[in-house]
N, C-alpha and C positions, 0 to 999 in steps of 0.2 A: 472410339474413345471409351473410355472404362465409364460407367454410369453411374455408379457409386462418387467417383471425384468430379463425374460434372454435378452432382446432386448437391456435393460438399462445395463446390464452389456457388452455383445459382443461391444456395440458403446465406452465403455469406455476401454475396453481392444484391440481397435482399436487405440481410442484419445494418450492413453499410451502408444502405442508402445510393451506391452506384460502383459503375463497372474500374473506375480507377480507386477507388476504395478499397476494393475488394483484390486488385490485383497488387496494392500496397500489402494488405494484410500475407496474402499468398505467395507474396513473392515472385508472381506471374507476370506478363504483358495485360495492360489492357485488352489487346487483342485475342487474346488466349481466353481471355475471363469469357466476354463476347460468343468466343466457339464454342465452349462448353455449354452455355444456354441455349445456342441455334440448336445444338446437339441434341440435348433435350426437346426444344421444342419440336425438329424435325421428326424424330422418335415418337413422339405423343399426337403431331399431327395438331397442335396447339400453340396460341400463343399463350406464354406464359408472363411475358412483361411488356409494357407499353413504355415506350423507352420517345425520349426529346431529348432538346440540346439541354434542355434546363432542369429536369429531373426526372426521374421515373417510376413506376406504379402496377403493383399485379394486377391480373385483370381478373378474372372470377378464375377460372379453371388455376390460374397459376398463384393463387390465393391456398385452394384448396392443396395445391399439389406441395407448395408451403410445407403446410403443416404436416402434412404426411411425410415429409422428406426430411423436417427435424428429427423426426420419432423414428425414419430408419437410420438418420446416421447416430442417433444415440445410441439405439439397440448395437448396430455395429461399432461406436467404440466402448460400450458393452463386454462386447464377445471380445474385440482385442484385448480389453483390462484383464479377462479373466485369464488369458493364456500366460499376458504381462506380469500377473502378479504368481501365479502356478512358479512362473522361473526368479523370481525373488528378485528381481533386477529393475529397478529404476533405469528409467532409455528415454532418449528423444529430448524434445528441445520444453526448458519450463521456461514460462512466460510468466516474471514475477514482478508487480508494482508496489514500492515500499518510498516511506517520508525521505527525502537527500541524506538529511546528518544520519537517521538510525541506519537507514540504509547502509550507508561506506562506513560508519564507526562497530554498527554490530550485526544487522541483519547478512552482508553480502559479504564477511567474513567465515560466516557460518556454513551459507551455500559455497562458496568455494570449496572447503573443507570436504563438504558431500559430493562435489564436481569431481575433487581429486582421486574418491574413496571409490566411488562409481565413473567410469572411465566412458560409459554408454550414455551419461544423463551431457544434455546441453543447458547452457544458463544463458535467456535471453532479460536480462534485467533492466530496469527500469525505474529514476531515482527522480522525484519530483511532487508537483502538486498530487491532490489526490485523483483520480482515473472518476469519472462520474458513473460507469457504467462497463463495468470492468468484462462483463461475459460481452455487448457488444464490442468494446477493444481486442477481445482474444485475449484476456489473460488467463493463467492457470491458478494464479496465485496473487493476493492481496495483502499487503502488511497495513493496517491504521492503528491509531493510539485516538485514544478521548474516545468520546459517543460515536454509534454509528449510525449513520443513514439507514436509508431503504433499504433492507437486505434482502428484498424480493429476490428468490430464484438462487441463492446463497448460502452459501451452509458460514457460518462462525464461530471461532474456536478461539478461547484467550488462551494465551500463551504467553504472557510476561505481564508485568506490572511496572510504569516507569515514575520511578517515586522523584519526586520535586523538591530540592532543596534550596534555602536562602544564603546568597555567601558572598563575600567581599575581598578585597584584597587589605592586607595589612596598612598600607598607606594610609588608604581613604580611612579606614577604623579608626588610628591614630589621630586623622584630624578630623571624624565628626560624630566619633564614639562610637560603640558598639552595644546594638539592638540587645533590649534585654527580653523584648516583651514581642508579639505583634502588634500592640498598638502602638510601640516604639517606632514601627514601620514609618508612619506617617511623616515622620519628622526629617526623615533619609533620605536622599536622592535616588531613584531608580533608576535604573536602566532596563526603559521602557520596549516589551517586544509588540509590534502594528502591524500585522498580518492582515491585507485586503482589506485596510482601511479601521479595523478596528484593534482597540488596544484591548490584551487580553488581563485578564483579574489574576491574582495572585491567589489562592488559594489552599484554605489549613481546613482539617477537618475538627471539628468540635464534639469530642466525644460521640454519642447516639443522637446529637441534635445535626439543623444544614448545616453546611458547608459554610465556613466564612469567607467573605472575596472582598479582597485588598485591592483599590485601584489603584496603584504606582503612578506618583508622580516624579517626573524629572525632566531634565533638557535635551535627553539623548534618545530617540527614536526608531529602532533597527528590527527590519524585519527577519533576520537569520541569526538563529540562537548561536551559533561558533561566535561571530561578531560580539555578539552581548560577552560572550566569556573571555573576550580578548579584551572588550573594554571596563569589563569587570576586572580582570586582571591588572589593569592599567590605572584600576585606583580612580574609575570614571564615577563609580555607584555602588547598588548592591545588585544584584542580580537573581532573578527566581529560575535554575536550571535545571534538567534531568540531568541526574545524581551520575547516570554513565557520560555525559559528555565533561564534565567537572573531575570527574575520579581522579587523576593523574596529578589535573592542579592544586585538589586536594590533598594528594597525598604528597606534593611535594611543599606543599606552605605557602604556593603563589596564593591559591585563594583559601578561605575562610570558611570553613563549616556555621553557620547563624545559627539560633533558636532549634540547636538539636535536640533540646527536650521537649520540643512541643509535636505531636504526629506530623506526619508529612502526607501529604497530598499524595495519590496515588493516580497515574492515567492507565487503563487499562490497555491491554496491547493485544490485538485480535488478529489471528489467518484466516483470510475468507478467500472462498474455492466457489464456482460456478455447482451446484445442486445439481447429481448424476447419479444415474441408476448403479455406480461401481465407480468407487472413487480410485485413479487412476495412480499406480505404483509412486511416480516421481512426486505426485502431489501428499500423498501421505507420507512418505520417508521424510519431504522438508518439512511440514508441519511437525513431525515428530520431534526429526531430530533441533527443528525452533525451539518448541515447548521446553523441550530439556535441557539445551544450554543457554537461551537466551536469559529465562530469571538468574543464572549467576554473572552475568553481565549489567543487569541494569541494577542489581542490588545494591 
């Protein structure tokens, strides 16, 4: 067996916590995963894992051999990046986790576009909650808006800005006026978004002082922002949206541009990569080509 990919597999049936985890990430059999550590270990003359039905744990020599075995497969994808990037070609498969709506409305229109342009790159994508630990999952690539976590081990790059706007449908304006002020706010029915329990604050910025936050009161409760803009649409409330998933209904009169002369609230919108000694061809081309079209999208 090649020792290099059982090395690449033992460090990832390590990272996962067990041998069908690992053969999920790899695309392998359980059984496979298995041979390649005997393979090791028979080579070494060691055990390297203390393996049960119920979990399992390295023991000292296979502790050490750990670490040493992340630090050669970096160095080796290393030495691949530089030959990767020598031929100017994005190749191989990118493993990218982005928010559902930004995802399908803007992020994974963009990477298609680069899939078509580059015939060698593959798109393994990923539309959901946010990943807690994105270098254990195997990703290549991270899209988040708002604050970010622990970026241990991560490099961060903003690449857009998704600015938040107040808007209505003509109906509802008609019979319960239309906001002049934010402290008109109070008086309006929202259409409230409850993400894991809590309701999130509406939010204007106040020149060089904080941030003001609005808590939305109303009867209508929805944890998926498409929803809020249909029932906004529908003359349900008012609604607090990013400006890209609105744009169309704006510009066709269904909904309302509110309080556009007050600032608007801005979420920042960050690509975060796994921290490597050579940042690898596929992973730079998307960040790039992000950075550059995405802010005329969320504008």
């Amino acid at each position: 067996m090649d020792r290099l990919t059982s090395m690449a597999v033992f460090v990832r049936a390590v990272d996962l916590g067990s041998f069908a985890a690992a053969a999920d990430a790899l695309e392998m059999s359980s059984p496979m995963v298995g041979k390649h550590v005997r393979f090791l270990e028979e080579r070494l003359g060691v055990r390297l894992l203390n393996r049960t039905t119920r979990r399992q744990s390295l023991t000292e020599a296979g502790q050490a051999y750990y670490e040493r075995c992340r630090v050669v497969l970096l160095e080796a994808d290393a030495a691949d990046a530089v030959v990767a990037d020598e031929l100017s070609e994005p190749r191989g498969r990118l493993r990218v986790t982005m928010p559902a709506l930004l995802g399908r409305h803007c992020i994974a229109p963009l990477l298609m576009k680069l899939a078509r342009k580059h015939p060698r790159l593959e798109l393994d994508l990923s539309f959901g909650d946010p990943i807690a630990d994105i270098i254990e999952a195997g990703y290549d690539l991270a899209i988040r808006t708002g604050d970010l976590d622990d970026q241990s081990g991560l490099i961060a790059r903003r690449i857009a800005s998704q600015r938040m706007v107040v808007c209505g449908a003509r109906s509802y304006l008609r019979a319960s006026g239309k906001p002049k002020s934010i402290d008109d706010l109070t008086a309006h029915q929202a259409i409230i978004y409850r993400r894991s329990g809590h309701v999130r604050p509406w939010l204007f910025p106040q020149g060089g002082g904080p941030v003001r936050e609005i808590m939305p009161s109303g009867r209508l409760r929805l944890d998926d922002l498409e929803a809020i803009a249909d029932a906004a649409t529908q003359g349900m409330g008012l609604a607090w949206l990013p400006y890209w998933l609105v744009r169309e209904r704006l510009a066709t009169g269904a909904l309302i541009h509110l309080l556009s002369g007050h600032p608007e609230f801005l979420y920042e919108c960050h690509a975060l990569w796994p921290r490597s000694p050579h940042l690898p061809p596929k992973v730079r081309v998307a960040v790039d080509t992000l950075a550059a079209a995405l802010p005329k999208l969320m504008t």
